[in-house]
N, C-alpha and C positions, 0 to 999 in steps of 0.2 A: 512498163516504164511510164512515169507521171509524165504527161504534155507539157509543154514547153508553150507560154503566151505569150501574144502579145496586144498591147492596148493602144490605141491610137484615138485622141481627145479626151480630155481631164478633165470638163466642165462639172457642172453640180451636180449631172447625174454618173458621168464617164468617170470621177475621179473616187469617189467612195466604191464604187462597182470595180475598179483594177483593186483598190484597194481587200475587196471582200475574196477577190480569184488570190489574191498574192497570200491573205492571212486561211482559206483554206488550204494550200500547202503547196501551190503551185508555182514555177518558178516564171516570174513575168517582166517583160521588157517594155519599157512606156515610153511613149513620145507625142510631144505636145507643143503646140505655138508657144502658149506662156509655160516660161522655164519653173517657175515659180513650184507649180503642182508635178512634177517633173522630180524635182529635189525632194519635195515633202516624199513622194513614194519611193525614191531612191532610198530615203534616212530605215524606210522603213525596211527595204531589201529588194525594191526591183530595180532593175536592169535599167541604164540610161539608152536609147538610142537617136540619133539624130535628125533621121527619114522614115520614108513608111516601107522606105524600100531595103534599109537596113533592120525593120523590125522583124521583115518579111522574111530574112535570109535566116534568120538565126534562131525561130519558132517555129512548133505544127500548128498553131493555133493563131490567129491573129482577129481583132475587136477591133472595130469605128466607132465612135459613139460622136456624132459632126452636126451641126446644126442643120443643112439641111442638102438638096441633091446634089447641087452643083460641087458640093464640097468630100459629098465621099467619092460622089465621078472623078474629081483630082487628087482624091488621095488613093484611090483605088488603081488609078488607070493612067494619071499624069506622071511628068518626069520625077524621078524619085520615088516612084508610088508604087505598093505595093507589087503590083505586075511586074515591076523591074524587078523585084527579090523574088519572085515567084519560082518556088518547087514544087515537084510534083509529091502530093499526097497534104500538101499545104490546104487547112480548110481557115476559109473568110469568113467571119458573120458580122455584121454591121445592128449595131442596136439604135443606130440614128430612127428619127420616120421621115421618111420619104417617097415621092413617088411611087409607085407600085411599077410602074412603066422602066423605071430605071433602074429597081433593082435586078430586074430580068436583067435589062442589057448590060450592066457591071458584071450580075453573074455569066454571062455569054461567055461575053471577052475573057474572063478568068478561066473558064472552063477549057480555054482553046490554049491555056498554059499550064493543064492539069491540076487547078484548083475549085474546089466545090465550096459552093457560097450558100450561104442561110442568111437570110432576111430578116432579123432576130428585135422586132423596136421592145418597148418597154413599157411598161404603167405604175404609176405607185410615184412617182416623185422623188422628191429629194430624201423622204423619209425614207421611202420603199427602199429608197437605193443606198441609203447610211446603214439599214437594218436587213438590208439581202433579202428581202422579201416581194419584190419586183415581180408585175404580173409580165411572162415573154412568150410573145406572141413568133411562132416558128414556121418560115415558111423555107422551102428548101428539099434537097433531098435526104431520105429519114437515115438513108447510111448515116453521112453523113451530120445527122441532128443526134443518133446513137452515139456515137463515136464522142461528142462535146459535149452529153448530156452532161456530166460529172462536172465540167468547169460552168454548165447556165445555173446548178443548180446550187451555187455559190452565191449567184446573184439573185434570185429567183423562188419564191415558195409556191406557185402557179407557173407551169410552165404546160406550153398545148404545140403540139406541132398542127399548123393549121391545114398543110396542102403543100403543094409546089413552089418555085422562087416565086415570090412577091405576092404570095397567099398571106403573109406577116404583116406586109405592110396593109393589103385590103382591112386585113382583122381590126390592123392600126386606126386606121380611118372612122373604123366603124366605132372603136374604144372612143375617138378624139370625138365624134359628134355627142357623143351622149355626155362628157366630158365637160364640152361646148353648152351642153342645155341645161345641167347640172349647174353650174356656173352663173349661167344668165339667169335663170328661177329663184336660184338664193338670191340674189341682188335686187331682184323684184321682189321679190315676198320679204324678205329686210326691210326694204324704204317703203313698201306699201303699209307692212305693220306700223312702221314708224310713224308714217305722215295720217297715218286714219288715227291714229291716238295710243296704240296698245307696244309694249314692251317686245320690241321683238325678241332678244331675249327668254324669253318668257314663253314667246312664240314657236321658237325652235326647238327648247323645251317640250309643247305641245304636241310637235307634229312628228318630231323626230323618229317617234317609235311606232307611227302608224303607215300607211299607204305612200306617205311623203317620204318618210324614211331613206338614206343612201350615203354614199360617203364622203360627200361634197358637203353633208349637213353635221356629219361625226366629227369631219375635221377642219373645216372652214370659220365656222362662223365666232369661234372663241378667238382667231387672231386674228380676225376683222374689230370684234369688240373692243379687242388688247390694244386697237391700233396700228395692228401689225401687217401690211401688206408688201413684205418683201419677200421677194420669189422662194419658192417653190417648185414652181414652172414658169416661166418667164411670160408675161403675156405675148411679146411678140410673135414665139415660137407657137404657143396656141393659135394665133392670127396664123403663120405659116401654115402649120395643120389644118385649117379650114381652106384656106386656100389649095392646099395638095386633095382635098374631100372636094372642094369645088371642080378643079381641073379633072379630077378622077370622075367626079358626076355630068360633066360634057363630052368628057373620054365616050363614054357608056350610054350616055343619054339618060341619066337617072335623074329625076324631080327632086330635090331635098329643099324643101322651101324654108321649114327653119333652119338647117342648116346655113342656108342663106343669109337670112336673116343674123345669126349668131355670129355670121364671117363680116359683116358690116359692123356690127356693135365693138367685134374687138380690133376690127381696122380701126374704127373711131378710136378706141383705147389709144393704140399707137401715135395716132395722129394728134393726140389731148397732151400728151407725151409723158403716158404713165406704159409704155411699150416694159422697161424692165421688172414692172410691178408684178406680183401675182396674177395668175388667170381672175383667182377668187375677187381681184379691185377691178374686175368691170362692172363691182356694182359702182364706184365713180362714175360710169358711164349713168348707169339711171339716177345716179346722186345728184349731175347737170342735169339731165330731163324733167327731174321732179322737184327741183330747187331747193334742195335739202342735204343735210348729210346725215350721215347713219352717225349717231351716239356712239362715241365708245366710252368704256368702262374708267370710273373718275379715281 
């Protein structure tokens, strides 16, 4: 018998991804703050519901996709939330990233009402997730991850079960740094080409196919040119992620010194108040450092 979803947060990644589980053939019930993304997947054929605790009752399957801890712990675990609709054989996966620390303890408490949680974040962006090719990073028990494989791999052409709960979000952390440095390197190597005299452009061209080479350079730097620095990935949320990588590296006692470094530059971001921009416009950030802006295309 085909499983029965449900989706809970419609944002830019959350709402194309219910959208990919409903058009592979599954029947799915969505619910969302803003009503708006709600209708649009209703037109399309899912399910309206009003709580997470009404998504809970009436699916085997239910999705978070929540900006960040405090918010899938309320929708998880607060009034209304799924715990309150909670059945047994009910599996939770949350594709938000968030602490590691938390989502053991969401999975605890769900566990103690006979539901099995996966830890499930994402990579790939707004694109990954309009085109169901999202890298998902699985942490959780592999019953469990067996059992859902068929509705991740709707959303998903890379999918890894990492370990235990909140193995997904480690994994997470570790995607978000490299993410982070990807990020900060284009924007330097952009305004350094630019301001020593040479065609960045031209530049990225050059390196793209060698040692430099990655996918921050395949797919950034043509809608920087274009002038195009609307999200993607929201920068703020990027800032978030460095700071769940930071509190995860005091957690442990781990040294990440650019890391560091990269968690200041996009806090700067937020506080210049380009926070809803792409991650890819902290080159703005070196833009004020070096008294320049990067050329775009005329």
């Amino acid at each position: 018998m085909t499983q029965k979803i449900g989706y809970i947060g419609l944002g830019i990644m959350g709402k194309p991804m219910a959208c990919n589980i409903l058009k592979a053939g599954f029947e799915v019930v969505v619910h969302n703050r803003s009503r708006e993304s709600v209708q649009e997947l209703v037109a399309d054929g899912a399910i309206e519901a009003h709580s997470p605790a009404e998504v809970a009752k009436q699916v085997d399957v239910v999705f978070t996709n929540l900006p960040d801890s405090p918010d899938v712990e309320m929708v998880a675990l607060g009034k209304d939330g799924i715990i309150d609709g909670a059945h047994e054989g009910l599996i939770f996966i949350d594709n938000s990233t968030i602490k590691p620390a938390t989502a053991r303890v969401i999975g605890q408490k769900l566990a103690e009402v006979g539901v099995l949680s996966l830890d499930a974040p994402v990579s790939g962006g707004d694109i990954g997730a309009i085109e169901g090719t999202l890298t998902v990073m699985v942490g959780g028990p592999e019953e469990a991850f067996e059992k859902v494989r068929p509705v991740i791999e709707a959303v998903g052409s890379s999918i890894t079960h990492v370990g235990g709960l909140g193995d997904g979000q480690i994994a997470k952390a570790a995607n978000q740094i490299m993410v982070a440095a990807q990020m900060v390197a284009m924007g330097e190597l952009l305004i350094m080409a630019q301001k020593a005299g040479a065609d960045p452009k031209k530049v990225v061209a050059a390196i793209r196919g060698g040692a430099a080479g990655c996918w921050a350079l395949d797919n950034k730097p043509q809608r920087l040119f274009s002038g195009n620095r609307n999200p993607g990935f929201k920068a703020y949320m990027q800032a978030k992620d460095l700071g769940i990588i930071m509190d995860t590296a005091r957690e442990f006692g781990i040294p990440l010194p650019a890391a560091a470094v990269h968690s200041q530059l996009f806090n700067a971001m937020v506080e210049m108040g380009m926070r809803e921009l792409d991650n890819a416009a902290v080159v703005g950030v070196i833009e004020k450092l070096a008294g320049i802006e990067l050329r775009e295309d005329s």
